[in-house]
TORKOLSE-474451 format. One line per field, with one value per residue: x, y, z of N, C-alpha, C in turn; residue number from 1. Coordinates in pm, 1 decimal, always signed. Each point is the difference from the previous one (the first is absolute). Layout:
n_x = X,...;
n_y = Y,...;
n_z = Z,...;
ca_x = X,...;
ca_y = Y,...;
ca_z = Z,...;
c_x = X,...;
c_y = Y,...;
c_z = Z,...;
gufi = NUM,...;
END
This chain:
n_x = -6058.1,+1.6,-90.8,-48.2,+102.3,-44.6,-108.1,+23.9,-0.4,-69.0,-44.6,-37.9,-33.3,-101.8,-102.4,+24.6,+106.2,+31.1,+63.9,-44.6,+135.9,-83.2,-53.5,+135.4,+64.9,-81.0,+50.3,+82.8,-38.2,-16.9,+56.2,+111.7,-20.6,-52.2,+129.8,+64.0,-76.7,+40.7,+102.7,-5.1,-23.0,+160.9,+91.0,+10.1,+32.8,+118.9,+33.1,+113.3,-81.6,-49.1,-109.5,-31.2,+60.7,-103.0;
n_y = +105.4,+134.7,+15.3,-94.3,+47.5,+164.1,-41.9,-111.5,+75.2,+66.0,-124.3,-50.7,+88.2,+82.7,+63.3,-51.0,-115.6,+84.9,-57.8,+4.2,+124.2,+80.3,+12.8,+32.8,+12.6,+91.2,+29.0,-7.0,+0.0,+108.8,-2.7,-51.1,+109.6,+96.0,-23.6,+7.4,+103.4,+6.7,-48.5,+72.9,+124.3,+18.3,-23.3,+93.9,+127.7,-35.3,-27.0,+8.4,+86.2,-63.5,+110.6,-94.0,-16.4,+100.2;
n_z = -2498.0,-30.2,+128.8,-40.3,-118.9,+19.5,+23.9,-76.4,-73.9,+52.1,+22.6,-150.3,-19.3,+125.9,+7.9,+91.2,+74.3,-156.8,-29.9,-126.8,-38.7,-6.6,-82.8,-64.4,+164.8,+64.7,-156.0,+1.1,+100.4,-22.8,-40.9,+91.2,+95.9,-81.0,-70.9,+99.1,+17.1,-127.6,+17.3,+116.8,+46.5,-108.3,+64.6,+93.1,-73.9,-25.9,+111.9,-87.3,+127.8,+92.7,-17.2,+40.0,-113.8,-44.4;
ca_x = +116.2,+113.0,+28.4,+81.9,+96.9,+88.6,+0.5,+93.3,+137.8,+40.2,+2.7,+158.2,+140.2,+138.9,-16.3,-73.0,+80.8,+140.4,+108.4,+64.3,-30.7,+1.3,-84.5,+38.0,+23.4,-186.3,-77.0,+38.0,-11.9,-213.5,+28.9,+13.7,-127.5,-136.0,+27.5,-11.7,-108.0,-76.4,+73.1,-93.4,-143.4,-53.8,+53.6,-148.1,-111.5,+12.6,-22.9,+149.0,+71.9,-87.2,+77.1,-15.8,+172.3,+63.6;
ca_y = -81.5,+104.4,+11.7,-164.7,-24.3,+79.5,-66.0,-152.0,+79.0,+21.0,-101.7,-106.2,+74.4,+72.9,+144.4,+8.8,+124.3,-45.3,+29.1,+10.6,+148.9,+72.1,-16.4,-113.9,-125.2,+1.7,-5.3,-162.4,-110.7,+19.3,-104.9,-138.1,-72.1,-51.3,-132.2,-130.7,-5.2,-10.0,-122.1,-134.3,+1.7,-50.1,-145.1,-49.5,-37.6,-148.1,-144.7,-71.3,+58.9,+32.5,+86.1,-40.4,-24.0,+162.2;
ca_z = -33.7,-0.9,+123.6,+21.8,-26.8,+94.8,+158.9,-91.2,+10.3,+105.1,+108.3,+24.1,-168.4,+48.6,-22.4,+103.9,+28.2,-67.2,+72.1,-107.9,-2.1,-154.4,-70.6,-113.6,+75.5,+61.8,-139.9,-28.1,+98.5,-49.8,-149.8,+24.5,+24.1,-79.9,-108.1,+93.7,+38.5,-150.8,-41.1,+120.0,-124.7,-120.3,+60.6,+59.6,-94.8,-61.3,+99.5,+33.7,+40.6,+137.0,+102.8,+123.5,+53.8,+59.3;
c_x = +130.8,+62.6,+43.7,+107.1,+95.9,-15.3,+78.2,+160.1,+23.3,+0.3,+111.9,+81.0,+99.6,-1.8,-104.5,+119.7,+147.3,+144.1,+101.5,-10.7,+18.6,-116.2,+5.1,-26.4,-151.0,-59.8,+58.0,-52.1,-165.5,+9.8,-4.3,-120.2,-119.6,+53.9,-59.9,-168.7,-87.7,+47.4,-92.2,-186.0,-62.5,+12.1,-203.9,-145.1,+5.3,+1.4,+101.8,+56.1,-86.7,+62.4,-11.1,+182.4,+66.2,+7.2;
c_y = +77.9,-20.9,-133.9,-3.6,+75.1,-68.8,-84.6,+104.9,+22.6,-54.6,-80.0,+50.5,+27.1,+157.4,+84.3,+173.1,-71.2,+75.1,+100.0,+116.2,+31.5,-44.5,-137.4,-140.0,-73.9,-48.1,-143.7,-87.4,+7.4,-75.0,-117.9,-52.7,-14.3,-114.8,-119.9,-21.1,-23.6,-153.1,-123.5,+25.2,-87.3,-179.9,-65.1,-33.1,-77.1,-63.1,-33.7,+73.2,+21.4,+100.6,-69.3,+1.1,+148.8,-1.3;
c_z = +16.4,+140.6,+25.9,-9.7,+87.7,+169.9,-8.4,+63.4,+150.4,+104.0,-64.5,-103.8,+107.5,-61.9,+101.4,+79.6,-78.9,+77.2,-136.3,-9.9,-176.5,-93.2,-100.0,+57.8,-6.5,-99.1,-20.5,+117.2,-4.6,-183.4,+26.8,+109.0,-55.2,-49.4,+83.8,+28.6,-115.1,+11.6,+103.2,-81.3,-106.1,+61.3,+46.6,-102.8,-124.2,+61.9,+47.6,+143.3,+125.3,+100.9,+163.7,+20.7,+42.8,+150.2;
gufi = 1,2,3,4,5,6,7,8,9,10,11,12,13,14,15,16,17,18,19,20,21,22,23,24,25,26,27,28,29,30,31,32,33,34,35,36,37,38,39,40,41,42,43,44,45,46,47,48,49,50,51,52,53,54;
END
């Protein structure tokens, strides 16, 4: 499951190749992307949320 979420990231987070320099920047955009990726997850496994729309 660990490796799901980082592949998730890097095909559509966009951490594949970041364009963002410094650490603080990298740490916040790896934040906001797990969020997004916890947020479609939890969406799917309640139901309210078909990943067929990714």
């Amino acid at each position: 499951r660990i490796e799901e979420g980082f592949g998730w990231l890097k095909t559509v987070g966009g951490l594949r190749k970041t364009k963002l320099i410094g650490r603080a920047k990298l740490s916040a955009q790896l934040l906001l992307g797990f969020s997004v990726y916890n947020l479609i997850r939890l969406g799917s496994l309640s139901g309210w949320w078909r990943g067929s729309h990714v």
